[in-house]
N, C-alpha and C positions, 0 to 999 in steps of 0.2 A: 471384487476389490482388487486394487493394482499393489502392487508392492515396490520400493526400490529398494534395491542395494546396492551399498555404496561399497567400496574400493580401498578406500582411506579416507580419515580424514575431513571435514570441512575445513577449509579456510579462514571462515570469519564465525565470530561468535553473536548472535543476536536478542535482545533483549527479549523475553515470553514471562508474564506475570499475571497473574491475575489480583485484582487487588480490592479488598472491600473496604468502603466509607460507608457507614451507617448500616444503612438494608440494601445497598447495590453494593452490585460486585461487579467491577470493570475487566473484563479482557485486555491485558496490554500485549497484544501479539501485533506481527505486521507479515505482507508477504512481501519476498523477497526477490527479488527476481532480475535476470540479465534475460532479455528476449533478443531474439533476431529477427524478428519478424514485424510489419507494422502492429500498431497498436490502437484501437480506438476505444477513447475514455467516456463513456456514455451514461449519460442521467438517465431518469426515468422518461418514455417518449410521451407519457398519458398525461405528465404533468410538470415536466420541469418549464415549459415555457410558459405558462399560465400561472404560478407562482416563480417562477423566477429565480429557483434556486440555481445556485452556484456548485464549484465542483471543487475541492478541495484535496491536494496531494501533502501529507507530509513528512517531511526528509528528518533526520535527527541524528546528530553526532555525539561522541560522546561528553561534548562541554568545551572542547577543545577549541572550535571553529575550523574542523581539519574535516568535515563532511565537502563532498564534493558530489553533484549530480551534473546529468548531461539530461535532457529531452529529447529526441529526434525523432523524425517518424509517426509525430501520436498528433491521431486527429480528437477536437473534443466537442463531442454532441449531444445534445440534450442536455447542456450544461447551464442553463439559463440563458 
């Protein structure tokens, strides 16, 4: 098992819930992440082209319309 420690501080605060309707109980986490490196967003290879699923990223602000994303770098495959 790795460990980090931190220094100070986080910067940003991000939403982690879990949350139950009925007999399910949703995880609302996300990850978070600045990479510098490329990136490739990948379906499943056994089956995303033969059903034809799609690949879905979602950004969320606080209500504000003050969210702002960048893409660059990221190839996406097996994405339908």
């Amino acid at each position: 098992m790795k460990i980090l420690t931190l220094d100070k501080p986080l910067d940003r605060l991000h939403f982690a819930e879990t949350q139950t309707y009925g007999d399910q109980t949703i995880d609302m986490r996300a990850e978070v992440g600045l990479l510098s490196r490329n990136v490739v967003y990948r379906g499943d290879p056994e089956t995303s082209r033969v059903n034809e699923y799609g690949a879905t990223i979602f950004l969320h602000s606080s209500g504000d319309d003050s969210l702002t994303c960048r893409l660059s770098y990221i190839e996406c495959a097996d994405c339908g």
